[in-house]
C-alpha positions as CSV (number, residue, x, y, z in Angstrom):
1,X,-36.6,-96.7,-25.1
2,X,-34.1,-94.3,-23.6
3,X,-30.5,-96.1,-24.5
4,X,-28.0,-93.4,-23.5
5,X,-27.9,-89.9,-22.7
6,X,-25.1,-88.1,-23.0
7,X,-24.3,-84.6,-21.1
8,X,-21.7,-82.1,-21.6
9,X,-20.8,-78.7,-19.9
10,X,-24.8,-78.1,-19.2
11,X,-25.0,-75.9,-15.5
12,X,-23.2,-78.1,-13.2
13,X,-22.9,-81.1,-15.1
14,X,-19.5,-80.9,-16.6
15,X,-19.0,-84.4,-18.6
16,X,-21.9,-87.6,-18.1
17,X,-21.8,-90.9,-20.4
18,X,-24.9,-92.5,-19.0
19,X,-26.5,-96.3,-20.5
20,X,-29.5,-97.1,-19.2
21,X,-31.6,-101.0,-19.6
22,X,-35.1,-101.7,-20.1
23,X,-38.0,-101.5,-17.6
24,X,-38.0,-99.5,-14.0
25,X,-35.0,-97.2,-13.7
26,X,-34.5,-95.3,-10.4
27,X,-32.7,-92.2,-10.2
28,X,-32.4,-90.5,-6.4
29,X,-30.2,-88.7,-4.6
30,X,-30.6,-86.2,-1.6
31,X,-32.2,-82.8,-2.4
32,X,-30.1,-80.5,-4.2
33,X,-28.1,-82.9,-5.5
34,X,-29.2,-82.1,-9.1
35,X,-31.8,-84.5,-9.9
36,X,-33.9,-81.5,-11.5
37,X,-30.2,-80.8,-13.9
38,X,-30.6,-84.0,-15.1
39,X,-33.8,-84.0,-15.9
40,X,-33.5,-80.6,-17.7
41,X,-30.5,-81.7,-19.6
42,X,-33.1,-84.6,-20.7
43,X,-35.5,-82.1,-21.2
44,X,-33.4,-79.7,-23.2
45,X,-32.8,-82.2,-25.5
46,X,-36.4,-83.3,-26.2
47,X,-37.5,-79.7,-27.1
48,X,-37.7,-77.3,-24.1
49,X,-36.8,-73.7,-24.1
50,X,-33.3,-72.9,-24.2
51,X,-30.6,-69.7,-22.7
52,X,-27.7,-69.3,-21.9
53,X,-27.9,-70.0,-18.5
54,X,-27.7,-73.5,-19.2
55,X,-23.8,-73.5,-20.6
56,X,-21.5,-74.4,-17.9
57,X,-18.4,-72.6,-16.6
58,X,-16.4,-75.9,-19.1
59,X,-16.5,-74.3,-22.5
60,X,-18.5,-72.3,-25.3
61,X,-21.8,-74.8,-25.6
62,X,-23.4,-77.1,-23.7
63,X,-24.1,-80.4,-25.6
64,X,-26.8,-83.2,-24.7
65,X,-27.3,-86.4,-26.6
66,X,-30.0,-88.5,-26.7
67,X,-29.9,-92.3,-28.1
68,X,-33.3,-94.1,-28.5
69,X,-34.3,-97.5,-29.7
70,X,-37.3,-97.3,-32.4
71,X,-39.1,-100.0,-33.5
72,X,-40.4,-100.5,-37.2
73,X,-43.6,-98.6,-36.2
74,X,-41.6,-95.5,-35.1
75,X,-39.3,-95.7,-37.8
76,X,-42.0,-96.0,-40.1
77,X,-43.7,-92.4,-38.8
78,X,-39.8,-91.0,-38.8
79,X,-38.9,-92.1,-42.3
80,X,-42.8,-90.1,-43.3
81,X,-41.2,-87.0,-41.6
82,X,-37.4,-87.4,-43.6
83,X,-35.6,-88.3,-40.3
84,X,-33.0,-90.6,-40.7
85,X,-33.0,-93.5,-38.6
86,X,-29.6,-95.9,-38.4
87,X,-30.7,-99.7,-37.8
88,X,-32.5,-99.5,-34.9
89,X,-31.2,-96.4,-33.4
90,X,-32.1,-93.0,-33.5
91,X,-30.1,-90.2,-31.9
92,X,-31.2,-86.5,-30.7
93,X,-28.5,-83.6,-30.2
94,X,-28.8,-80.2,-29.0
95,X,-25.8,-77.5,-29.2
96,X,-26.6,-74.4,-26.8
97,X,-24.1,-71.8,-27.4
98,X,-22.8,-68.7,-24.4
99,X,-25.7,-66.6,-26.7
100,X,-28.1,-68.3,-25.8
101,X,-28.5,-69.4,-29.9
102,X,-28.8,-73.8,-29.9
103,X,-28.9,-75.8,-32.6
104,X,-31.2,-79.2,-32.7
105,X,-30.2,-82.7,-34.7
106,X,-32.1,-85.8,-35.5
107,X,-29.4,-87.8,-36.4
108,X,-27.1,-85.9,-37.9
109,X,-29.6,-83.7,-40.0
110,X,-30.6,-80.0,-38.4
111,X,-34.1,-80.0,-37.6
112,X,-36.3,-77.4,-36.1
113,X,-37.1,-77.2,-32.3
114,X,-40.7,-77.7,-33.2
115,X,-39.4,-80.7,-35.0
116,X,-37.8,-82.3,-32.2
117,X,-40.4,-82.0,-29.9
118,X,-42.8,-83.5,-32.7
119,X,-40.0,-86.2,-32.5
120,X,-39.4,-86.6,-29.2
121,X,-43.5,-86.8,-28.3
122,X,-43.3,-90.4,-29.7
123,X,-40.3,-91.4,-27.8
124,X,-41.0,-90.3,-24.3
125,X,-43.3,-88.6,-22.2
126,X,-41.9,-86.8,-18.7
127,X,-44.5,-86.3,-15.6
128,X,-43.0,-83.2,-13.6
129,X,-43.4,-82.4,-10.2
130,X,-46.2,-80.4,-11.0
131,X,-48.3,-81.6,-13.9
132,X,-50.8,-82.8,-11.7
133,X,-51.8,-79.2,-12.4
134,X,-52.8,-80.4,-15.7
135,X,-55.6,-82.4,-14.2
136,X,-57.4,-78.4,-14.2
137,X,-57.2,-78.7,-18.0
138,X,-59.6,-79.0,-20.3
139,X,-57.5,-80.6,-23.4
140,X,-55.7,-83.1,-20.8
141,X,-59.3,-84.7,-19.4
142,X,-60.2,-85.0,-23.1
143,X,-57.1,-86.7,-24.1
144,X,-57.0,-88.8,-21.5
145,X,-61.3,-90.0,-22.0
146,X,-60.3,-90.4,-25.7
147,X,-57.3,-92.7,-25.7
148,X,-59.3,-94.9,-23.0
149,X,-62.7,-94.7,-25.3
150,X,-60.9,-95.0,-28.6
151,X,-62.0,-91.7,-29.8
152,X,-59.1,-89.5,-30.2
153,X,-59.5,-89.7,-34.6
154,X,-63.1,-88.6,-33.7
155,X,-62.5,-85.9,-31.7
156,X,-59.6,-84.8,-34.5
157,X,-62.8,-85.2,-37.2
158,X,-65.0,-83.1,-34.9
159,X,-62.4,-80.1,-34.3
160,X,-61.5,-80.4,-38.2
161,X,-66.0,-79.9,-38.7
162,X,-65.7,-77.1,-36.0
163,X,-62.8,-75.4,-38.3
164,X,-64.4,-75.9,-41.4
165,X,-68.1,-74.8,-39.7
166,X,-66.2,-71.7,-38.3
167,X,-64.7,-70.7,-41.8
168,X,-67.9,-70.7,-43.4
169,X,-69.2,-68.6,-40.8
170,X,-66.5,-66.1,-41.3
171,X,-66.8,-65.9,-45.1
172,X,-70.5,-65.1,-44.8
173,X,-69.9,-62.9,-41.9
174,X,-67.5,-61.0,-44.2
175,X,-69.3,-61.3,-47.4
176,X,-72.2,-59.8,-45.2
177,X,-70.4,-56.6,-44.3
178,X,-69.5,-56.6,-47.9
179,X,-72.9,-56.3,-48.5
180,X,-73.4,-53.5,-45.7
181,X,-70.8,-51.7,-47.3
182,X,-71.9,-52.1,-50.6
183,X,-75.4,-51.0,-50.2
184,X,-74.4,-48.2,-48.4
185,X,-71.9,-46.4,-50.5
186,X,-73.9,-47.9,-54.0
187,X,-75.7,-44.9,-54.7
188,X,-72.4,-42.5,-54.1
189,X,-70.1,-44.8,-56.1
190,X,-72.8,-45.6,-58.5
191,X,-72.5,-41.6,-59.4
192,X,-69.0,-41.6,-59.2
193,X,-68.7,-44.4,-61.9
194,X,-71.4,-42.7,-64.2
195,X,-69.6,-39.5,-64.4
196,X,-66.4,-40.9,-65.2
197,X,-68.3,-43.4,-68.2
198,X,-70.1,-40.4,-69.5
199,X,-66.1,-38.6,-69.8
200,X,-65.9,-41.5,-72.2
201,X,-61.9,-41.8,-71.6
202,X,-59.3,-42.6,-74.1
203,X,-56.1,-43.4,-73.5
204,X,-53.0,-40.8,-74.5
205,X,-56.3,-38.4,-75.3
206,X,-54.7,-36.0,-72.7
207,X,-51.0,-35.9,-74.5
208,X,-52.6,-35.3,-77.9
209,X,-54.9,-32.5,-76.5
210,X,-52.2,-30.4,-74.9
211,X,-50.3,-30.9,-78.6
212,X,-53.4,-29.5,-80.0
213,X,-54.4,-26.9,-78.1
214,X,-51.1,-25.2,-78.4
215,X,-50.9,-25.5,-81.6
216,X,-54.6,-23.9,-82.0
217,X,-53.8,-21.2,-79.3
218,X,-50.3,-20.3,-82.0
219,X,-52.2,-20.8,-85.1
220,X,-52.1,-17.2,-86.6
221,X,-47.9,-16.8,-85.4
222,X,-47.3,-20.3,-86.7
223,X,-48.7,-19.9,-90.1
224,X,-46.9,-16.3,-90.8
225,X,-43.5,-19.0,-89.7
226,X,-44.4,-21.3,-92.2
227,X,-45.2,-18.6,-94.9
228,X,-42.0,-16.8,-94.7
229,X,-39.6,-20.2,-94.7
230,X,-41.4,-21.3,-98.1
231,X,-41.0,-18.1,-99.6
232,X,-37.2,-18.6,-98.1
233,X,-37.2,-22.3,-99.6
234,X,-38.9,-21.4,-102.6
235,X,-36.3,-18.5,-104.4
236,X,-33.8,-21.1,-104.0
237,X,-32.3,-21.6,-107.6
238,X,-31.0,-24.9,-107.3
239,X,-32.1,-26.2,-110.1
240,X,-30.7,-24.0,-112.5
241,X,-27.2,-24.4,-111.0
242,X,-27.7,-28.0,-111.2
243,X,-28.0,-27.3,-115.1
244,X,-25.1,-25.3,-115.2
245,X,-23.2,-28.1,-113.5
246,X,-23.9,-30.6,-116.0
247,X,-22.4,-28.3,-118.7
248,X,-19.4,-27.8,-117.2
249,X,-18.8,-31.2,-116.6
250,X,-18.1,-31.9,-120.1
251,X,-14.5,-30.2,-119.0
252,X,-14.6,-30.9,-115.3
253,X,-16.0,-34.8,-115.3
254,X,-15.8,-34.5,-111.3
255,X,-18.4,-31.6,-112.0
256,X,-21.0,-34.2,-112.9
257,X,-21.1,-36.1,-109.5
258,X,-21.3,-32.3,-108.1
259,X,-24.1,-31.4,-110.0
260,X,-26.2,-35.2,-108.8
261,X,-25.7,-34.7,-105.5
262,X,-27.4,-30.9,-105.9
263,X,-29.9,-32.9,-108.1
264,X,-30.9,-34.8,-105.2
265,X,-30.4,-31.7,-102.6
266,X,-33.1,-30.4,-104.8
267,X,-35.8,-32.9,-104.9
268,X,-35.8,-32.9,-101.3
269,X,-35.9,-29.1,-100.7
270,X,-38.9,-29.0,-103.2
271,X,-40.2,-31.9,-100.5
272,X,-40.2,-30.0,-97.8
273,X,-41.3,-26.8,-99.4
274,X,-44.3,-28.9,-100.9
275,X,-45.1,-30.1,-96.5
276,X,-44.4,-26.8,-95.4
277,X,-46.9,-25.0,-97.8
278,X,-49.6,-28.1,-96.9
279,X,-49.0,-27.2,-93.3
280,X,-49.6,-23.6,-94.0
281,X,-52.7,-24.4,-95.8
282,X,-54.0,-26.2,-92.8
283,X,-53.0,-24.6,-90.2
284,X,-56.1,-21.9,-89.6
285,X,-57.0,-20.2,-86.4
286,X,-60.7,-22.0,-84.9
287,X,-61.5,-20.3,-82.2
288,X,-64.5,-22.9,-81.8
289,X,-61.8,-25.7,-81.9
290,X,-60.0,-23.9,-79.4
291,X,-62.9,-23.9,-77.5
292,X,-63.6,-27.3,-77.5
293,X,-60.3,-28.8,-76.9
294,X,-60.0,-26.0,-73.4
295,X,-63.1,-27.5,-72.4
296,X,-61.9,-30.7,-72.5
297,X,-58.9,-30.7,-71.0
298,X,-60.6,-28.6,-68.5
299,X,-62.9,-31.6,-67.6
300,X,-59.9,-34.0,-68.0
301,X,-57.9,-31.9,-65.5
302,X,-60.7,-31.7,-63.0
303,X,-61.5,-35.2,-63.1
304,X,-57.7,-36.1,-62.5
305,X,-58.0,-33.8,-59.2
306,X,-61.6,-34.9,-58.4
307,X,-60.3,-39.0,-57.9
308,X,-56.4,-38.2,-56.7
309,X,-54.8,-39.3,-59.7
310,X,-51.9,-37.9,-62.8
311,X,-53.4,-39.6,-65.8
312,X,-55.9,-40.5,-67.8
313,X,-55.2,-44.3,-67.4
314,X,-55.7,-43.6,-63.6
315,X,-58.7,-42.2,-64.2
316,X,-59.8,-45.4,-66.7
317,X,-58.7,-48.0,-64.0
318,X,-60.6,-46.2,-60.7
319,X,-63.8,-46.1,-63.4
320,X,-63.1,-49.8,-64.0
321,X,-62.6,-50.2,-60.0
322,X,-66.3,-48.5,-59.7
323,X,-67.9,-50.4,-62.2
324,X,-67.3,-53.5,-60.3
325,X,-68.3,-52.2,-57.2
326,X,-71.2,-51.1,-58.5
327,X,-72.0,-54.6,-60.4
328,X,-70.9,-56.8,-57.2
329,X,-73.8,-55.6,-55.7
330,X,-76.1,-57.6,-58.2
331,X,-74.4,-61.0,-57.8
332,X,-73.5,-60.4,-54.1
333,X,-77.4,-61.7,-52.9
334,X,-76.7,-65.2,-54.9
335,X,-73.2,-65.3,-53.4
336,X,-74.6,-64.8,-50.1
337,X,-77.1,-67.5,-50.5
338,X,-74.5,-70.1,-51.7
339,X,-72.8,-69.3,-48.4
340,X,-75.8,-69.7,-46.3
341,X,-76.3,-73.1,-47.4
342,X,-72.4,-74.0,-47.0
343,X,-72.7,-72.9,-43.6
344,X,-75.9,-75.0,-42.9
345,X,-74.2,-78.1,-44.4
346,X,-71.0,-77.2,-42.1
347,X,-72.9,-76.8,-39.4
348,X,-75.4,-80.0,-39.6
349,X,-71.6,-82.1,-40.4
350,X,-70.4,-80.8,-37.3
351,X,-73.3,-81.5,-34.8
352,X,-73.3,-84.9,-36.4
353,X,-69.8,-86.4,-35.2
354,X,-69.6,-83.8,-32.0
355,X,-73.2,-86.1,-30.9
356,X,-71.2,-88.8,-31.9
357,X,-68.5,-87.8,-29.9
358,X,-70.6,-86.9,-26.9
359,X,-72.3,-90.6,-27.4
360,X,-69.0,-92.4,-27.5
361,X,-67.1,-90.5,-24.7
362,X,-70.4,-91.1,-22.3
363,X,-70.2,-94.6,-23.0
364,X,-66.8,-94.9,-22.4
365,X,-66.8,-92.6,-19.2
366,X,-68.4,-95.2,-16.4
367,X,-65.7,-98.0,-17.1
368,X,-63.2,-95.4,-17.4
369,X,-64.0,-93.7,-13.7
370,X,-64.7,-97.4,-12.2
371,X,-60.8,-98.3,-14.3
372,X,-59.2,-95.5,-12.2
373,X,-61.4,-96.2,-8.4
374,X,-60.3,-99.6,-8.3
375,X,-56.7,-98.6,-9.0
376,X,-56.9,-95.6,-6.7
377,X,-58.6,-97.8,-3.7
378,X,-55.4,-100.3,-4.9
379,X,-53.2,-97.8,-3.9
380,X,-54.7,-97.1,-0.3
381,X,-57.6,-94.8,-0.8
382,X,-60.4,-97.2,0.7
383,X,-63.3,-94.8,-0.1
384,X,-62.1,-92.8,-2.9
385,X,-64.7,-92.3,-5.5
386,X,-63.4,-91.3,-9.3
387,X,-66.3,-90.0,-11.5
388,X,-66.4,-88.8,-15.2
389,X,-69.1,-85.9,-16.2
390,X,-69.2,-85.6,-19.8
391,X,-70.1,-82.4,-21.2
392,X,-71.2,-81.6,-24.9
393,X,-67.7,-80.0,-25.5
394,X,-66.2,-80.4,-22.2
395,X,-65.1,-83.8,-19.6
396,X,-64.7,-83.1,-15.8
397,X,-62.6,-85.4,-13.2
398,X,-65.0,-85.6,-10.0
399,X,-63.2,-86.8,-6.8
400,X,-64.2,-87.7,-3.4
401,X,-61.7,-89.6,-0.5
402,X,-64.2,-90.3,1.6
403,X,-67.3,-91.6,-1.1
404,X,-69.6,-88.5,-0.1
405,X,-70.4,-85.7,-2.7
406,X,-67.2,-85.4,-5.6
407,X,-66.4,-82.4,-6.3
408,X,-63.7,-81.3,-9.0
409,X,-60.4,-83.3,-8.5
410,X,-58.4,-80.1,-8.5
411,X,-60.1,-79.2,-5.7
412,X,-60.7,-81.9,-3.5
413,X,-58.0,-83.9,-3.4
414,X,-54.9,-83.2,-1.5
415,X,-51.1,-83.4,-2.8
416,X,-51.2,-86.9,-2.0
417,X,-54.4,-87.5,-3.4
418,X,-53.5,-85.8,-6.8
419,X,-50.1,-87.7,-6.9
420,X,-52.0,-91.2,-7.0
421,X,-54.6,-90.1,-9.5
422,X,-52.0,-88.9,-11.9
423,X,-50.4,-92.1,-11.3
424,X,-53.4,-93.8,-12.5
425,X,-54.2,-92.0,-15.2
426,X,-50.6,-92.2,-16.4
427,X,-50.7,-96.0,-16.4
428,X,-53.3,-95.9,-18.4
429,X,-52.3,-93.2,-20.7
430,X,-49.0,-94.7,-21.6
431,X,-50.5,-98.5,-22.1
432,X,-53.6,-96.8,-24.7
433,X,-50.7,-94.7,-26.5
434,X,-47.9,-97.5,-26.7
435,X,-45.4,-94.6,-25.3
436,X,-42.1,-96.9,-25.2
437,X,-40.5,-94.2,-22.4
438,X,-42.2,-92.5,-19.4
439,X,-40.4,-90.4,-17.0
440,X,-42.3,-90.1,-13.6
441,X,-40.9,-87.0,-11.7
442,X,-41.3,-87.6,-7.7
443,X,-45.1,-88.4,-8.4
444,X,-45.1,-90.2,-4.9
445,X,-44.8,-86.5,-3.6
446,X,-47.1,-86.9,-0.4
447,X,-47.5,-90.6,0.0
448,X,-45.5,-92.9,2.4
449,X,-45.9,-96.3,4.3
450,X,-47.9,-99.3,2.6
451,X,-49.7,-97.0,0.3
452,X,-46.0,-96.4,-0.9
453,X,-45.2,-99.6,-1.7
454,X,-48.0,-99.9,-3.9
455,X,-47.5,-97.0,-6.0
456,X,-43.8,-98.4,-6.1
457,X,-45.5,-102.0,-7.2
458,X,-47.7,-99.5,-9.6
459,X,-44.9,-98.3,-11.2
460,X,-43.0,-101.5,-11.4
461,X,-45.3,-103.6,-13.3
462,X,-45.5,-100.2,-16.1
463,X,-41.8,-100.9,-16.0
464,X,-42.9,-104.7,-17.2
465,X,-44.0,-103.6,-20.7
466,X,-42.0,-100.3,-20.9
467,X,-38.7,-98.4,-19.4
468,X,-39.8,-96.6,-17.1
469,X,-37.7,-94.2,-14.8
470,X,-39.2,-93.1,-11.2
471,X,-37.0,-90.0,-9.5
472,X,-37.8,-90.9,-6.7
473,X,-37.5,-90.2,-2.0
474,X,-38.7,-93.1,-1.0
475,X,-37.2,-96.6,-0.4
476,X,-40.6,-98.4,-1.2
477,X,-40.6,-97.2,-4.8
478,X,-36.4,-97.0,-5.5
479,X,-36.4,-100.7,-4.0
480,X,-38.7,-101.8,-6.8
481,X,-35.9,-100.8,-9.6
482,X,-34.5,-103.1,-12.2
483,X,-31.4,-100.5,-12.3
484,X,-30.8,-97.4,-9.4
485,X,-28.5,-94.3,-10.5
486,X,-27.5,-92.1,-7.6
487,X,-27.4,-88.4,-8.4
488,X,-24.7,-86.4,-6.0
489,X,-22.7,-82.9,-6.0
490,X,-19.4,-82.6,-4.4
491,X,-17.5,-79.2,-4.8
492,X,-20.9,-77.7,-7.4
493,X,-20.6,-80.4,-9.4
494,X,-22.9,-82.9,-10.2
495,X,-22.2,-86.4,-11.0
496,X,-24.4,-89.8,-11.6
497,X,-23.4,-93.0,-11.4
498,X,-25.1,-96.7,-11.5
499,X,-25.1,-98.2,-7.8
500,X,-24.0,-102.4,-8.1
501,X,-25.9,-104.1,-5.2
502,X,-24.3,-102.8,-2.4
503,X,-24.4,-99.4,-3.8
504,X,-28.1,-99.8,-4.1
505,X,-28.5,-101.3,0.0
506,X,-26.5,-98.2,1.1
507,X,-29.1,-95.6,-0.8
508,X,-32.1,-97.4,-0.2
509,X,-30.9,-97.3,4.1
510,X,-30.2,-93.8,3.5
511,X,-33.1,-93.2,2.2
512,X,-35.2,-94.6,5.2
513,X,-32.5,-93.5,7.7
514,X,-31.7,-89.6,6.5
515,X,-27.5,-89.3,6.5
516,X,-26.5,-91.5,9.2
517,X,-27.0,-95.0,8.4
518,X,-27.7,-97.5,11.1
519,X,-27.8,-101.5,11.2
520,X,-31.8,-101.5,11.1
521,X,-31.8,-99.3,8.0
522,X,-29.5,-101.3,6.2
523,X,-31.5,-104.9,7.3
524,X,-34.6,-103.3,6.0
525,X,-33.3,-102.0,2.7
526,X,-31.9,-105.6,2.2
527,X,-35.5,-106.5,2.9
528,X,-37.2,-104.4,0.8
529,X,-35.0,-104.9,-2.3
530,X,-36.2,-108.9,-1.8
């Protein structure tokens, strides 16, 4: 349950401290008073969409605090997602800056928005003035059939089927145009791979063949180099003046190291003159070779320019590339079978549970349509017939007030009308899910007199097994309270406050006498809150 809310600088709200006890908790005041501040403040700190319009004229930020009570169910589910949970206590903040930027804790850990309104689903649920618009959706008539039939982990299996049926689809669907596309271009990349295996590519061919060719194209000017610098090499005396050396040294000693060091000048002279007359007696002009290596690095260049690449390792990877596009072709049929049958299987899972599911919520839809007519004829609708059409995929609310021909709810009932069914279905709602808060938002919009005073009797007993809090007009329902909080602006400022027992007689007249209160009013608040 809701403990205590704490508001701070949020629109016109400039500081609340607010407690609040278990089971029916009115909250009124007249219109424009600020009930719908309050409730946003509350809202704002269960998950809802935040700006800066929210931060006061008081400060930087506008700050709201939640305080719940969990039980060891709840905390059980919290502690799964890593929220921290003191005793039995859990407390939500929200921190809205001027920006428009807020910041969202669950305890005090920083959590996500999603997070908090994953939270805050199991904590509370709020009925707003106009979610009996949600009786035109699909996913809320499913929910609602479900919890009452016990199917909700069915319908869950059925979607997950659906999901996995749909990705099957998809992968065959794609593996299919793979096909399409494969077929189509086989022949054409087929030709392109073939030429580029018949090139039969090596890599760092292309590097060596430009050394070559050059080399072959200067054959005849390098050799006449070669010849001239070992006829240069070659008259070098060095090893008769390594001789003469040694001689001397018998007078010079230091003559001796002279004459090793020209020693071993030598031997390396004679080693290059030895290469350099090999390379000359290699090197001969081949105008075939020539030939050969132009042609191809003519097909190597034309190649590179054919498939948009710089290098024969380009070219070896987009011949790789074809080769398996050319090969996929030949496992893509046994693929494609294997994917056929998945999607069979998928399917045939699926159709299983959603019969199932169509089985189940049929079976469940007659007591849950004759659940909500005897509660709606409870609260004043004498004739009202509630039905429940069940489709394979799809659950309708039929409605009639007067027992002839129902028609879509949404359609046929009026404001009153649709404020009573919600009611119903609520009641239900929150008793199948264990919800341990439920907000009701003026949900008596449209109904007055004795039917009133049932929806206010409605709403009490919910208030029996779980806080409930009513916003509510009329004296009927706010009479029916185990706590009343009047909401009231003076000067653009809003306030609430708890009313004691008088407090609560003057509110409930002035709710049945408008702003002046007279003896009668007051005598038949007194009555109603007995």
């Amino acid at each position: 349950m809701l403990r205590a809310l704490s508001v701070s600088n949020y629109i016109l709200i400039g500081s609340l401290e607010l407690e609040f006890p278990e089971g029916l908790v009115i909250i009124s005041g007249e219109t424009g008073a600020g009930k719908s501040i309050l409730l946003g403040a509350l809202s704002l700190v269960l998950g809802a969409k935040a700006d800066s319009s929210m931060v006061g004229s008081h400060g930087e930020n506008c700050v709201v605090e939640a305080e719940f009570s969990v039980d060891s169910a709840l905390r059980s589910v919290l502690e799964e997602k890593d929220i921290p949970v003191e005793g039995d206590s859990l407390i939500l903040r929200r921190v809205v800056s001027r920006s428009g930027r807020s910041r969202s804790f669950a305890g005090d850990e920083p959590v996500s928005v999603g997070d908090l309104q994953e939270i805050s689903a199991l904590l509370i649920d709020i009925h707003s003035q106009h979610q009996t618009l949600r009786l035109q959706d699909q996913r809320f008539r499913t929910e609602v059939l479900d919890l009452y039939g016990g199917t909700v982990e069915l319908r869950e299996k059925t979607a997950a089927a659906l999901q996995a049926l749909n990705a099957a689809t998809r992968s065959l669907e794609e593996l299919r145009a793979k096909k399409a596309l494969a077929l189509r271009d086989q022949e054409y990349n087929h030709s392109r791979w073939q030429r580029l295996e018949e090139a039969r590519l090596v890599p760092g061919e292309l590097e060596d063949l430009e050394a070559e060719q050059k080399a072959l194209a200067h054959a005849e000017e390098i050799k006449e180099k070669l010849s001239e610098a070992y006829e240069l090499v070659s008259n070098l005396k060095l090893k008769d003046a390594s001789r003469i050396l040694e001689r001397a040294s018998a007078y010079i000693p230091h003559l001796e190291e002279l004459a090793g060091r020209l020693e071993s000048a030598r031997i390396e002279i004679e080693d290059i003159e030895a290469e350099v007359e090999s390379l000359g007696a290699r090197t001969e002009a081949s105008p075939e070779r020539l030939q050969a290596v132009e042609e191809r690095l003519s097909l190597l260049y034309s190649l590179m320019q054919k498939y948009g690449v710089s290098s024969v390792q380009e070219l070896a990877a987009e011949r790789d590339r074809l080769k398996e596009l050319v090969m996929s072709t030949e496992t893509i049929e046994e693929d494609e079978a294997a994917l056929e049958g998945e999607v069979s299987a998928a399917r045939k899972a699926y159709e299983k549970l959603l019969k199932e599911l169509f089985d189940k919520r049929t079976a469940a839809a007659g007591p849950f349509a004759s659940a909500i007519q005897e509660q709606l004829r409870y609260l004043e609708l004498d004739h009202a017939v509630f039905e429940v059409k069940v489709g394979e995929s799809s659950v309708d609310f039929l409605f009639s007030s007067t027992g002839r021909a129902p028609q879509d709810v949404a359609k046929a009932a009026s404001g009153g009308e649709l404020s009573r069914i919600m009611l119903s279905l609520k009641a239900h709602m929150a008793r199948l899910t264990h919800m341990p808060t439920l907000v009701f938002d003026e949900i008596d919009t449209g109904v007055s007199g004795s039917a009133a005073d049932k929806m206010g009797s409605l709403v009490c007993s919910m208030g029996s097994s779980m806080q409930v809090f009513a916003i509510t007009h009329l004296p009927q329902v706010a009479a029916k309270g185990n706590a009343h909080y009047l909401v009231s602006k003076s000067a653009d400022v809003t306030s609430v406050r708890a009313l004691d027992a008088e407090g609560r007689v003057q509110e409930i007249a002035r709710m049945l006498s408008g702003s002046v209160i007279t003896p009668e009013a007051i005598a038949n608040a007194k009555s109603l809150l007995k």
